[in-house]
KOLSE-278813 format. One record per residue (C-alpha): z negated, y negated, x; residue in one letter. Coordinates in nm, 4 decimals, padded with zeros to 6 digits, m for minus. Layout:
N
{{Z,Y,X},A}
...
END
This chain:
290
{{00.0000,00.0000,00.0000},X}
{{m00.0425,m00.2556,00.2886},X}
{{00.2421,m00.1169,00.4471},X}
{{00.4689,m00.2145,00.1823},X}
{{00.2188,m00.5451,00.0612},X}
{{00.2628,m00.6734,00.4919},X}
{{00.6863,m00.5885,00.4769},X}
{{00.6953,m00.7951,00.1579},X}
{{00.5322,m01.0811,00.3121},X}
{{00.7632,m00.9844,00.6320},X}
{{01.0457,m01.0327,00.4459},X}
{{00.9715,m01.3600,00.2834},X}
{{00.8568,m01.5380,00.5583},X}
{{01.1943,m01.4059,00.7334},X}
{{01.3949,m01.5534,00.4243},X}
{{01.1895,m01.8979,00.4548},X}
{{01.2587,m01.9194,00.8663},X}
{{01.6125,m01.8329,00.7150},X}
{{01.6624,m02.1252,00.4899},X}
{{01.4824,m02.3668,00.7273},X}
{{01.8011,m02.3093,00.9092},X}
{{02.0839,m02.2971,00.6655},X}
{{01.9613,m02.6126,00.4536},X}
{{02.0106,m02.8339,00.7903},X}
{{02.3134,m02.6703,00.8948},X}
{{02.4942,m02.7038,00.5840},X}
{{02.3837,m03.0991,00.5960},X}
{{02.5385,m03.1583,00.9506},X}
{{02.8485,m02.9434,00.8472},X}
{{02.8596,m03.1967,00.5205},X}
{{02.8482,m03.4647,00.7581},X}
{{03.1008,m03.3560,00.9282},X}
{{03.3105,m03.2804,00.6906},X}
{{03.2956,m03.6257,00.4392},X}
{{03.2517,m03.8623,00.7023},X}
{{03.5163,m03.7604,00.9861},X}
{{03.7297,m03.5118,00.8493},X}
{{03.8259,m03.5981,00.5001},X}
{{03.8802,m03.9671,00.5372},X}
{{04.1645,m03.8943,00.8122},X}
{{04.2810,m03.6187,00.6101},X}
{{04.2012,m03.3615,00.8475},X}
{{04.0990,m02.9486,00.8328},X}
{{03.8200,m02.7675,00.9570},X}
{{04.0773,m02.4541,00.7972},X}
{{03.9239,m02.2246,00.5201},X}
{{03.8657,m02.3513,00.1878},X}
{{03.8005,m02.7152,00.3242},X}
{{04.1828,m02.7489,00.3891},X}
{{04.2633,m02.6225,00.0625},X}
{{04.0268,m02.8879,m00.1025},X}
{{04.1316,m03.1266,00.1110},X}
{{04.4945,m03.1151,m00.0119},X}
{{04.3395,m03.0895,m00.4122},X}
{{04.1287,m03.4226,m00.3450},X}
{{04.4106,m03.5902,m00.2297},X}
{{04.6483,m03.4364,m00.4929},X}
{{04.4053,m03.4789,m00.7878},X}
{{04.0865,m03.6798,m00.6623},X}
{{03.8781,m03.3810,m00.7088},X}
{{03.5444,m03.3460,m00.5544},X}
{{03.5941,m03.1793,m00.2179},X}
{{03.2644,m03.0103,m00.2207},X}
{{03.3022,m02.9009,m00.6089},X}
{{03.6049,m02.7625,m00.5623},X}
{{03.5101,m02.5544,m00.2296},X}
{{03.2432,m02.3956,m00.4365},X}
{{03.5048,m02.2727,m00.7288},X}
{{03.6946,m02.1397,m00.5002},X}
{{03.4355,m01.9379,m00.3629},X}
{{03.3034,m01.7847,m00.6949},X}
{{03.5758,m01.4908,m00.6971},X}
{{03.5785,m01.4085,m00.3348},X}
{{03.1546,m01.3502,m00.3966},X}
{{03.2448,m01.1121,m00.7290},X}
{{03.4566,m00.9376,m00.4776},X}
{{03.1998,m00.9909,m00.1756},X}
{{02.9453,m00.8756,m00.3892},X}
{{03.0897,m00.5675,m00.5228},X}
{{03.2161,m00.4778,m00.1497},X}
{{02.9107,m00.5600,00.0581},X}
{{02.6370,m00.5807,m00.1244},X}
{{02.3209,m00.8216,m00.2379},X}
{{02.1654,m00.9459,00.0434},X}
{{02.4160,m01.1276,00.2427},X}
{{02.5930,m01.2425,m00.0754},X}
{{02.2507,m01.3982,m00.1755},X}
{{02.2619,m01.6223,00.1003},X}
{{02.6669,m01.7207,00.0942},X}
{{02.6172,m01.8059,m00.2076},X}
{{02.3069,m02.0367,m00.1428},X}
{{02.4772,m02.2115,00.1605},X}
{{02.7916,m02.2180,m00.0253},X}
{{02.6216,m02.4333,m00.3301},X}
{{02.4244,m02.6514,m00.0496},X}
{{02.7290,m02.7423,00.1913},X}
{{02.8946,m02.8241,m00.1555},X}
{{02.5755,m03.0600,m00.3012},X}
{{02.5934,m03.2156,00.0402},X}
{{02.9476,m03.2688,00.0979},X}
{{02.9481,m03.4493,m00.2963},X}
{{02.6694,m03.6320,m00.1978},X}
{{02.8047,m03.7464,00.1570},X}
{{03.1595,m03.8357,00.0169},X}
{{03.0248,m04.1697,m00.1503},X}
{{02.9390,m04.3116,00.2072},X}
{{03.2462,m04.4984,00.3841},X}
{{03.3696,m04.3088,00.6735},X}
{{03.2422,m04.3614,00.9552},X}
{{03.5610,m04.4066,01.1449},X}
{{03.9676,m04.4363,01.1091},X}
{{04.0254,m04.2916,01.4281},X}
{{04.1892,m03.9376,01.4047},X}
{{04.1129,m03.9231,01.7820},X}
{{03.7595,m03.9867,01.7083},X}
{{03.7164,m03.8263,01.3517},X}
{{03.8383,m03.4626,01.4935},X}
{{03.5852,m03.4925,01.8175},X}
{{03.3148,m03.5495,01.6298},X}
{{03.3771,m03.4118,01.2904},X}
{{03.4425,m03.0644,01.4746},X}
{{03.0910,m03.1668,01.6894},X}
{{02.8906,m03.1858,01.3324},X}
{{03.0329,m02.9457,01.2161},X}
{{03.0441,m02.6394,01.5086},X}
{{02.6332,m02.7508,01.4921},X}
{{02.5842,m02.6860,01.1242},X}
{{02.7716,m02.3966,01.1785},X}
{{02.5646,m02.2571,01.4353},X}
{{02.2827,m02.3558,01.2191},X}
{{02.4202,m02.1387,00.9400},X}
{{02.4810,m01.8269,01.1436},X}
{{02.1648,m01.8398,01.3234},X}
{{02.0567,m01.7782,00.9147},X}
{{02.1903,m01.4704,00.9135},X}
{{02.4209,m01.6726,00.6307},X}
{{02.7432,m01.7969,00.5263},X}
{{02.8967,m02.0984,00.3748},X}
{{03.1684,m01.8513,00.1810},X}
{{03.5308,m01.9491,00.2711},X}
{{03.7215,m01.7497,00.5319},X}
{{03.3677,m01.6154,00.6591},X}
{{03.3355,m01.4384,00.3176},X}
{{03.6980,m01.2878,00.3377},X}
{{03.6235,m01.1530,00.6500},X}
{{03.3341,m00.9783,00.5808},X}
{{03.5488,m00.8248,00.2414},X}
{{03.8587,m00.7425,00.5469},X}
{{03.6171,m00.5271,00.7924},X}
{{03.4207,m00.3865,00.4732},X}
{{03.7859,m00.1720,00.4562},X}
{{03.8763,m00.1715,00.7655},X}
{{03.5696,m00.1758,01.0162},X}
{{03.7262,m00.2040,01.2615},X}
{{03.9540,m00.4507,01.2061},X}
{{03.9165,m00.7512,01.4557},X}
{{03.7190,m01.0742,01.2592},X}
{{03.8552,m01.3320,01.4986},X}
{{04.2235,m01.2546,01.4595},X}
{{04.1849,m01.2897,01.0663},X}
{{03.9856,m01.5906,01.1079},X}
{{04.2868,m01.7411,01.3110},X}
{{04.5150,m01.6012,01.1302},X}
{{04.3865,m01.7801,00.7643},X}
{{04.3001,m02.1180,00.9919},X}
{{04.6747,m02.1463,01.0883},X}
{{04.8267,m02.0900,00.7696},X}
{{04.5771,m02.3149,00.6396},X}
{{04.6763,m02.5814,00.8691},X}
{{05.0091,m02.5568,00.8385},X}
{{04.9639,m02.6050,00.4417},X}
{{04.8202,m02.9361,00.5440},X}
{{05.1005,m03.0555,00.7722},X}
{{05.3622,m02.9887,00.5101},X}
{{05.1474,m03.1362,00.2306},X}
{{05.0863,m03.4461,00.4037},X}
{{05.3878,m03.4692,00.5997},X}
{{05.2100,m03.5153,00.9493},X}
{{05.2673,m03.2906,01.2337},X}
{{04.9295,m03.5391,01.3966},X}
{{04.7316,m03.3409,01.1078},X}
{{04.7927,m03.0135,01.2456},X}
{{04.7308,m03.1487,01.5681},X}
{{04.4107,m03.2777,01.5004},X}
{{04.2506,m03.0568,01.3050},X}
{{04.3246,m02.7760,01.5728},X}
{{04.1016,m02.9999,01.8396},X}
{{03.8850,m02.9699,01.5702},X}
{{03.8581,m02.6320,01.5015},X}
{{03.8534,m02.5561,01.9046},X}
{{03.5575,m02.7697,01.9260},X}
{{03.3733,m02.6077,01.6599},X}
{{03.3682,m02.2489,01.8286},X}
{{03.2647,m02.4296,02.1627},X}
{{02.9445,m02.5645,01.9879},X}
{{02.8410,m02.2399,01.8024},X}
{{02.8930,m02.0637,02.2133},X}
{{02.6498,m02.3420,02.3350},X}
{{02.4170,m02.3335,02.0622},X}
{{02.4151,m01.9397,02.0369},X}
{{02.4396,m01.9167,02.4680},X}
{{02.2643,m02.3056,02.5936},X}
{{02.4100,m02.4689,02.8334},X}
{{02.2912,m02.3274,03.1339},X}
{{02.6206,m02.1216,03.2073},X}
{{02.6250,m01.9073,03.4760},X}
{{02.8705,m01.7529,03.7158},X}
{{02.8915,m01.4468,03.9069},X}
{{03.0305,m01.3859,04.2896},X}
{{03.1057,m01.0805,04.4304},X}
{{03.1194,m01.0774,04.8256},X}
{{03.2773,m00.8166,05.0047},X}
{{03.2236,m00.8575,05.3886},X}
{{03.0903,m00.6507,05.6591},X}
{{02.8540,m00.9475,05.7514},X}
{{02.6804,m00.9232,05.4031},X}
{{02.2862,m00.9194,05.5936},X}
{{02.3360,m01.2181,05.7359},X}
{{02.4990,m01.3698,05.3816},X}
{{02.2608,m01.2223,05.1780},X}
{{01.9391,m01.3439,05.4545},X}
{{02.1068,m01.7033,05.4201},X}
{{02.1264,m01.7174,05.0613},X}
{{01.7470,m01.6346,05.0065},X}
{{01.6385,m01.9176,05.2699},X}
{{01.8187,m02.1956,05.1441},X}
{{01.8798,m02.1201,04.7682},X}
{{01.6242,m01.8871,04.7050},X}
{{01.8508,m01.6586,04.5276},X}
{{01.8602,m01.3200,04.5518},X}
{{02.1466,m01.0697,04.5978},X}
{{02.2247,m00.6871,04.5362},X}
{{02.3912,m00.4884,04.7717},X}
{{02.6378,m00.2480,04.5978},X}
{{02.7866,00.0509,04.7350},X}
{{03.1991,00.0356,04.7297},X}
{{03.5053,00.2284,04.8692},X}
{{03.8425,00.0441,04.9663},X}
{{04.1287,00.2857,04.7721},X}
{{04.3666,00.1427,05.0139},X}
{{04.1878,00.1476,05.3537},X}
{{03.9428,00.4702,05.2553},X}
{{03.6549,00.2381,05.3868},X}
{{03.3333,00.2562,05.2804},X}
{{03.1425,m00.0838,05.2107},X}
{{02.8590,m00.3032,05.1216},X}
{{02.9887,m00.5591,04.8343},X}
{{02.6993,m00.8297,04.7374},X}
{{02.6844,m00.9633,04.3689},X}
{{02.4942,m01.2798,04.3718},X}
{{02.4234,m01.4753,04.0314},X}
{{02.3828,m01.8604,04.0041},X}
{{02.4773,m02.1812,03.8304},X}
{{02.8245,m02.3907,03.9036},X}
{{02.6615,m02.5900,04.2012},X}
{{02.4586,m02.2594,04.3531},X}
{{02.7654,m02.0498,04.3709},X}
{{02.9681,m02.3065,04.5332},X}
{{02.7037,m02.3153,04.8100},X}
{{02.6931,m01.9357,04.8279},X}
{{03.0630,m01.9691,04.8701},X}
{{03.0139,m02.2202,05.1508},X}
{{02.7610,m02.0062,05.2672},X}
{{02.9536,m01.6866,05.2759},X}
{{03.2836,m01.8118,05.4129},X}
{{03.0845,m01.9897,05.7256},X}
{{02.9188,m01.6582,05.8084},X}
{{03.2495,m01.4878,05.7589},X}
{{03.5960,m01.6575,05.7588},X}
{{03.6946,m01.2983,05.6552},X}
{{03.5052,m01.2426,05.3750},X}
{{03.6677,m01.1356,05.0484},X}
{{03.5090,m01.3538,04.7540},X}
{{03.5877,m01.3122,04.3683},X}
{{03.3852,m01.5720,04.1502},X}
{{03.3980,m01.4977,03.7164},X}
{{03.1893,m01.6323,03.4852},X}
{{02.8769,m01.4585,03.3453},X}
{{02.8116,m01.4696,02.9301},X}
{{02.4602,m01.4697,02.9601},X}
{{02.1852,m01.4116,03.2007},X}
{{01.8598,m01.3115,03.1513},X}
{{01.5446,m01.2239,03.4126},X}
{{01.3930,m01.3408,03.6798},X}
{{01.4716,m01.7006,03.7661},X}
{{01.7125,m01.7240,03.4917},X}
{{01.6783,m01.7064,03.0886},X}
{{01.3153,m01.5188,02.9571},X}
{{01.2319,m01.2565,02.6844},X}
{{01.3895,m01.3899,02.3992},X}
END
């Protein structure tokens, strides 16, 4: 009985946390969205293009109609995926909508396309971010994808999310009549994915160096003493030569692996070097327990 009394309580304190996220990511994507975007005419893709072309065509509510268009992708969403996730779609669906409404009767902010695409696609990557981090969706092509892999798992969601942005788009540009619009809104929508990856990663990026050189003590010493970064020695074989090796991977940030790089290449002129960058890192002198 308190078993099932403390996963009840679990479970609505997770749905709170939840909504403390959503509500304030669906206000900065409204943002976004009425005071950049719409004013210049310009897509975020999804539904938001869609409306965008109706509340030119007809003066409809953007954020009204963004919601109707919604309701029978959640029938379908609902009878596909189930209760749960369709719960909260449909509550950040209804808020980005109330906010965008509410939003729309404030004067844009600016008349600059330039400006309107950075930072509409700023606000709106953020409120994004906000949103996912909910576990949660604001419907739209989000919702269609979800319906796409419940048939075909293993479908990929980023090719249909492209897919539905471009032909989106490209409604816009011949509604309108602007190739700029397409243009635009594709800085946009670039910018958006980079701020969910720094929300959802920071901004601490790191990169990764693998040294292969037959001096890699001496490397490896020098690297400790002045950047007090450590180094792992990894066995390798040369398929060509039939040599055996030592190959050091050494993590850092942008300015530490250009020293290790300095470091490396003054120790040995020799030395074979291959930098890439590194998702995440987590450990010791990097990113803690989440």
């Amino acid at each position: 009985m308190d078993y099932i009394k403390n996963k009840k309580t679990y479970l609505i304190k997770e749905f709170l946390i939840e909504i403390l996220y959503l509500a304030p990511g669906c206000c900065i994507m409204a943002i976004g969205t009425s005071l950049f975007l719409l004013p210049n005419k310009l897509s975020s893709g999804g539904f938001t293009g869609i409306a965008t072309i109706l509340y030119y065509l007809f003066n409809l509510p953007l954020g009204t109609v963004i919601f109707f268009l919604n309701i029978p992708f959640f029938i379908w969403a609902f009878l596909k995926i189930g209760k749960k996730l369709i719960t909260k779609s449909v509550i950040g669906t209804t808020l980005l909508s109330v906010f965008i409404d509410l939003f729309e009767r404030i004067p844009a902010l600016t008349q600059d396309r330039f400006l309107a695409c950075i930072y509409g696609g700023i606000f709106i990557g953020i409120g994004l971010a906000l949103v996912l981090k909910a576990n949660a969706s604001t419907g739209g092509t989000d919702l269609i994808t979800y319906i796409a892999k419940s048939y075909k798992p293993y479908i990929r969601t980023s090719n249909i999310m492209v897919i539905i942005d471009i032909i989106i788009i490209s409604i816009n540009v011949i509604f309108f009549k602007e190739v700029e619009i397409g243009l635009y809104s594709a800085i946009s929508i670039y910018l958006m994915g980079k701020m969910i990856d720094i929300i959802f990663e920071g901004v601490n990026f790191t990169k990764m160096m693998f040294i292969i050189s037959n001096r890699y003590r001496e490397i490896a010493k020098e690297v400790g003493t002045k950047l007090q970064r450590g180094s792992t020695a990894i066995y390798a074989k040369g398929m060509y030569t039939n040599e055996k090796r030592m190959m050091l991977l050494c993590v850092g940030s942008r300015n530490e692996i250009a020293k290790i790089k300095q470091i490396a290449t003054q120790i040995d002129k020799k030395a074979f070097i291959i930098i890439s960058n590194a998702r995440e890192t987590w450990g010791k002198g990097f990113k803690k327990s989440i």
